[in-house]
C-alpha positions, -999 to +999 in steps of 0.1 A: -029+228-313+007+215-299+024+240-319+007+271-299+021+252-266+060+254-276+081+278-257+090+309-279+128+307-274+125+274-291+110+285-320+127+322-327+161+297-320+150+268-345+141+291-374+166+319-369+162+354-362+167+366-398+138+342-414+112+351-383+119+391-386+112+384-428+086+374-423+067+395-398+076+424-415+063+408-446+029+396-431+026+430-415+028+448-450+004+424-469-018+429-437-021+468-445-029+456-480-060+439-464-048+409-471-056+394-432-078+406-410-065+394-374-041+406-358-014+376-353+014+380-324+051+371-326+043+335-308+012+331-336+034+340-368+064+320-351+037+290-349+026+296-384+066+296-402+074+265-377+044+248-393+053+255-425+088+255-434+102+222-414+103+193-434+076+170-438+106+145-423+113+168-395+104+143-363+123+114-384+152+129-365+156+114-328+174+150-318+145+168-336+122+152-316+135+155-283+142+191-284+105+201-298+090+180-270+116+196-243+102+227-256+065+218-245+050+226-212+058+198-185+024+190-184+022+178-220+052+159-214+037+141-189+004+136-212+024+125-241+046+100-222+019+083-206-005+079-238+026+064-252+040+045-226+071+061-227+092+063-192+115+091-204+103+118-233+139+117-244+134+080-254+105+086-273+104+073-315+088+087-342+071+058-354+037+052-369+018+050-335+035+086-323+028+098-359-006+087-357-015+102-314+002+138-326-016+147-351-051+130-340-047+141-302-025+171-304-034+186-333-003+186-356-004+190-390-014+159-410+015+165-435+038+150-409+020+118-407+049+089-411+041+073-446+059+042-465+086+053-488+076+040-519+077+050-555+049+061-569+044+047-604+065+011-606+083+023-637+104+050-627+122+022-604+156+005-607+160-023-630+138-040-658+136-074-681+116-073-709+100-105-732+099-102-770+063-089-775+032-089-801+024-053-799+017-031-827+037-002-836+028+034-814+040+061-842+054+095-841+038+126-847+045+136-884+067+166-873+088+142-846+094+117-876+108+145-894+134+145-872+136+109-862+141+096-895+175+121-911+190+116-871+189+084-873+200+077-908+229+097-902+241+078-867+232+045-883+257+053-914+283+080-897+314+063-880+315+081-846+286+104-849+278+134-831+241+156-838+220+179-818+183+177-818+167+212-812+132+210-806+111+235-789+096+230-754+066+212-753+071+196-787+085+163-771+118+161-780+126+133-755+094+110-769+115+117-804+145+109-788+133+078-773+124+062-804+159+068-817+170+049-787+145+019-792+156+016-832+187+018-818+186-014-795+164-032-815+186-028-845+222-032-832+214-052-800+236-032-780+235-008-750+221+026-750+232+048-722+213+081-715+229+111-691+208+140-672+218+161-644+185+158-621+166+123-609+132+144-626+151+144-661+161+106-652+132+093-638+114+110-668+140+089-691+134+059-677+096+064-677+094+079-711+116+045-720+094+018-707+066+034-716+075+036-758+098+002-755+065-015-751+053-010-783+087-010-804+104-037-787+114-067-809+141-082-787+147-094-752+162-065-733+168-048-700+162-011-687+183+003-652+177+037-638+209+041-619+197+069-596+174+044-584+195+018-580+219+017-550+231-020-551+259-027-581+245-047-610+262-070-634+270-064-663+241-087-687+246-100-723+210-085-727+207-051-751+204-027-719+191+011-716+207+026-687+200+059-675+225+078-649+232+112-639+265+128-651+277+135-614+270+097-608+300+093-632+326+115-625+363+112-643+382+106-614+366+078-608+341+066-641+361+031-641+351+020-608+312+038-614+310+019-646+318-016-633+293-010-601+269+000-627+276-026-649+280-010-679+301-024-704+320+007-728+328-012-755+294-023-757+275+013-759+260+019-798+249+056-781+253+082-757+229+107-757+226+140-728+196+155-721+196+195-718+230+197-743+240+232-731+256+213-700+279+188-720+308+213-725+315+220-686+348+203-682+339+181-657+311+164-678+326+167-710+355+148-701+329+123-685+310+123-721+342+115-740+355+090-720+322+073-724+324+076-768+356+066-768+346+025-779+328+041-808+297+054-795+275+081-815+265+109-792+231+127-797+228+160-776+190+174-771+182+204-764+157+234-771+180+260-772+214+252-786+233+274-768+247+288-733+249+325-738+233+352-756+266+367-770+298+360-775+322+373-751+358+364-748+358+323-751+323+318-772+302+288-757+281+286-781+308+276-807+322+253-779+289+238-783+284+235-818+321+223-823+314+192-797+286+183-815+303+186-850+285+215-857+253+190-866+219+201-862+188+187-866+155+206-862+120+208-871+110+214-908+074+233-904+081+251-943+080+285-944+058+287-907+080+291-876+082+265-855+067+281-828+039+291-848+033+255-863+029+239-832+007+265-819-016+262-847-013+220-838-024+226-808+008+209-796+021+241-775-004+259-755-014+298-766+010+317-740+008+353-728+037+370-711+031+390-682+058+406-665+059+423-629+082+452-619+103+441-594+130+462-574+160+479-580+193+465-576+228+483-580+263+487-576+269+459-554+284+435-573+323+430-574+334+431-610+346+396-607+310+380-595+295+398-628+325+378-644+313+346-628+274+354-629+278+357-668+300+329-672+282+304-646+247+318-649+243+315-612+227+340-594+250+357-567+243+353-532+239+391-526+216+391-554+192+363-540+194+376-504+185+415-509+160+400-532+143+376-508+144+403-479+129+430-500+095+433-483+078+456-507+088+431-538+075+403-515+040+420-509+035+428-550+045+390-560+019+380-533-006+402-542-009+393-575-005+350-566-034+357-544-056+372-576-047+344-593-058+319-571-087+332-565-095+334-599-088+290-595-057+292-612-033+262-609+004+276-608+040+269-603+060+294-589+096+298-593+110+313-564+138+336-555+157+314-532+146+287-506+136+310-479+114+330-506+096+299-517+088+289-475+080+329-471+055+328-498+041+295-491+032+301-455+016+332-461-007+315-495-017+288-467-028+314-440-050+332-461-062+299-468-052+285-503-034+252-505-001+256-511+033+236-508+067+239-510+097+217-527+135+221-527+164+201-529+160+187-490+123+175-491+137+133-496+115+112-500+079+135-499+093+150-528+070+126-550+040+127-526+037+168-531+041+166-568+013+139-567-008+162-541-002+189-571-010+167-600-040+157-582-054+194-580-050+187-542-028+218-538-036+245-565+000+262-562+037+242-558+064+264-549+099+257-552+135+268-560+159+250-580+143+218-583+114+217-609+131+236-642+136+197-657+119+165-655+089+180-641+057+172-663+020+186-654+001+198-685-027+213-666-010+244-655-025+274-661+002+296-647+037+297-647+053+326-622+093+333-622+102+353-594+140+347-599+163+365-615+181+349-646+207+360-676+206+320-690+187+315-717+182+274-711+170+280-674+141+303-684+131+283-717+129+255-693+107+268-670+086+288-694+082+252-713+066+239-676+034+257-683+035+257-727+018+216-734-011+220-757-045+208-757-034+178-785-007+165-758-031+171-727-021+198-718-043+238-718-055+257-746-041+292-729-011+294-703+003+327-686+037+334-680+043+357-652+079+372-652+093+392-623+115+420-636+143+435-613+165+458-624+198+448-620+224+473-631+253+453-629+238+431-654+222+451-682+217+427-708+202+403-685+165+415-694+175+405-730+166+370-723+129+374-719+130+397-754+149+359-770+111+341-765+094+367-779+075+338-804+063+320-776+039+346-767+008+362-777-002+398-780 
């Protein structure tokens, strides 16, 4: 294996001093757990992070390369050079050939193999046209036309119209919200635009779109998926449904970013934002009302109408409710809960909640990053760090994924921060489950490992910050937050990751495994987890 011939200065240099001594204390204590049974040396465990934690892209890079083959013995050098008739090492590419010769000959991993960048399912791409068809009409389910039909009365007959759709995870709110938008265009012939914060919740628009358009379509029309589209388009006389990311169109510069896009503002009949909570942050709300402004109604959607658990100084949640002219729509189940009804449907999976004590955390935080961590619902940096470098913590949380898998489970995990996720993962894949892990960096093999996970290829994704939204795969059985929270929309959205019922594809029974760590700062953080109480079983 090439990996076992690079230098050990190389490797302690590229991943840093602080990652390599995590882990090998980490490895050492799930090793007295009986976890692994050889006894691996500083150059092994180096080997086995390097392996695991560099991007997939990682010899894409012409200084990446040259270093990493620098850092080989000179008689490899030589052996690679002359296989690849290459004068100088320093001039060699990473191309399909080299791709191809290091992992057959030299043994490298095969997730570095050089592949085509192409997306993976034709419809979440750029720009669409589509003919007037003869298709029948797809319906809703009776509880989504119970919202689709009062939402829509009241945008078609209210000047300047604002609503919120609350629906709860897993009940397909965005399939509801999609046929809104299709009556929409087919009825006033005029453009729809619809705003996320992710490329998942976009792409997932845009798919969702296409999909439902064919059978509701009545006109000739157009579709664009701006995040995939990096050419500017012209603006069309054809009823359009674009889809763009709010930081795509910015205030400071939404004029400009509108005519690249070719979107006309007098011509939008609707706005609507995916994940509602996020249209009051000044940035994007400014963003949202310079779009309404030519008369467009403005639908928010969201599963939990609100940003905070309590009021506390400037209340968000009636910043929320305001912007939307305090107009809510939501399902009618009778005297059932919501929850409950769907449940019985078997639209949202049976869901158990199983929480895990974590460690101990107190006193470190400044008065003003509680200020911010309850306003911003960011995790601090302190937090995440003492968190990610707590070995004992780190053993539990691997001791009980291992259980799992061996029991076949299919998980997500949530991790605590980026490092967490490539800590966890590397130790899953030396004890010999398939594992992989996603962040904001992995490009373009982002779509290939959620297609490896879909696939049942890898039985556990990991990954930080990346897969709360957009993310759809109804065959999880196990859903595991290791990160810390106080928000209320972050944690129903990753709880909703694992809740799709058997009628929608999805499981009959889903676990939700919650990491608790006592964080004194923050006492009324835990509160959140007590909020989805009707999600779970006993």
């Amino acid at each position: 294996m090439i990996l076992k011939q690079l230098n050990f200065s190389y490797l302690t240099k590229h991943l840093g001093v602080d990652i390599f001594n995590l882990f090998k204390s980490t490895f050492e204590a799930v090793s007295e757990d009986g976890h692994f049974e050889n006894n691996f040396g500083d150059k092994e465990i180096a080997c086995l992070l390097f392996e695991q934690t560099i991007p997939d892209n990682f010899f894409e890079s012409k200084t990446n390369l040259s270093l990493f083959c620098n850092a080989l013995p000179e008689i490899t050098q030589k052996k690679i050079s002359g296989d690849l008739n290459c004068h100088r090492i320093e001039d060699l590419k990473w191309n399909k050939e080299t791709s191809n010769y290091f992992i057959t000959v030299l043994g490298l991993n095969s997730k570095f193999e050089l592949k085509e960048d192409k997306i993976e399912n034709e419809l979440i791409g750029t720009a669409m046209t589509f003919e007037k068809p003869d298709f029948s009409f797809k319906s809703l389910k009776e509880y989504q036309a119970g919202v689709f039909y009062p939402v829509y009365e009241y945008i078609s007959q209210t000047p300047y119209a604002r609503c919120i759709i609350q629906m709860p995870t897993g009940s397909g709110k965005t399939r509801t919200a999609m046929e809104i938008v299709c009556a929409t265009i087919n009825d006033k012939q005029r453009d729809v635009i619809w705003l996320a914060n992710t490329q998942e919740l976009c792409d997932q628009a845009f798919y969702t779109f296409t999909e439902i358009w064919t059978f509701l379509r009545k006109i000739r029309s157009r579709a664009v998926n701006h995040m995939r589209l990096d050419s500017k388009l012209e603006e069309s006389p054809l009823p359009t449904f674009h889809v763009s990311s709010l930081q795509g169109l910015k205030p400071e510069s939404i004029e400009e970013k509108l005519r690249q896009k070719g979107i006309d503002r007098d011509n939008l009949e609707l706005v609507i934002v995916d994940e509602a909570h996020i249209s009051i942050a000044p940035t994007y709300r400014k963003t949202i009302e310079y779009l309404i402004q030519g008369g467009a109604k403005l639908i928010g959607l969201t599963a939990t109408p609100g940003r905070q658990l309590k009021s506390s100084g400037n209340d968000e949640n009636k910043l929320l409710s305001d912007f939307y002219f305090n107009k809510l729509f939501e399902l009618s189940t009778g005297d059932e809960l919501p929850i409950d009804y769907l449940r019985s449907k078997g639209i949202l999976a049976n869901a158990k909640f199983i929480s895990i004590e974590g460690t101990k955390v107190e006193n470190i935080l400044t008065l003003n990053e509680i200020s911010n961590w309850k306003e911003n619902k960011v995790i601090p940096k302190k937090i995440e760090t003492l968190l990610t470098n707590d070995v004992n913590r780190n053993a539990v949380i691997f001791d009980e994924l291992v259980q799992l898998l061996n029991k076949g489970k299919k998980i997500i995990f949530f991790a605590t921060s980026i490092e967490h996720s490539k800590l966890i993962t590397t130790l899953l894949n030396i004890k010999g489950f398939k594992a992989q892990h996603l962040d904001g960096n992995s490009g373009k093999y982002r779509s290939q490992i959620i297609k490896s996970f879909k696939n049942n290829e890898t039985q556990i994704l990991s990954n930080y910050g990346v897969l709360s939204t957009g993310f759809d795969d109804p065959k999880i059985d196990v859903v595991f937050m290791a990160r810390p929270t106080n928000s209320i929309v972050l944690y129903s959205q990753i709880i909703g990751r694992g809740l799709r019922g058997p009628i929608i594809g999805g499981t009959d029974y889903c676990e939700i495994y919650t990491v608790f760590d006592n964080i004194l700062d923050l006492p009324e953080n835990n509160e959140i987890y007590s909020y989805f109480d009707d999600y779970f079983q006993e």
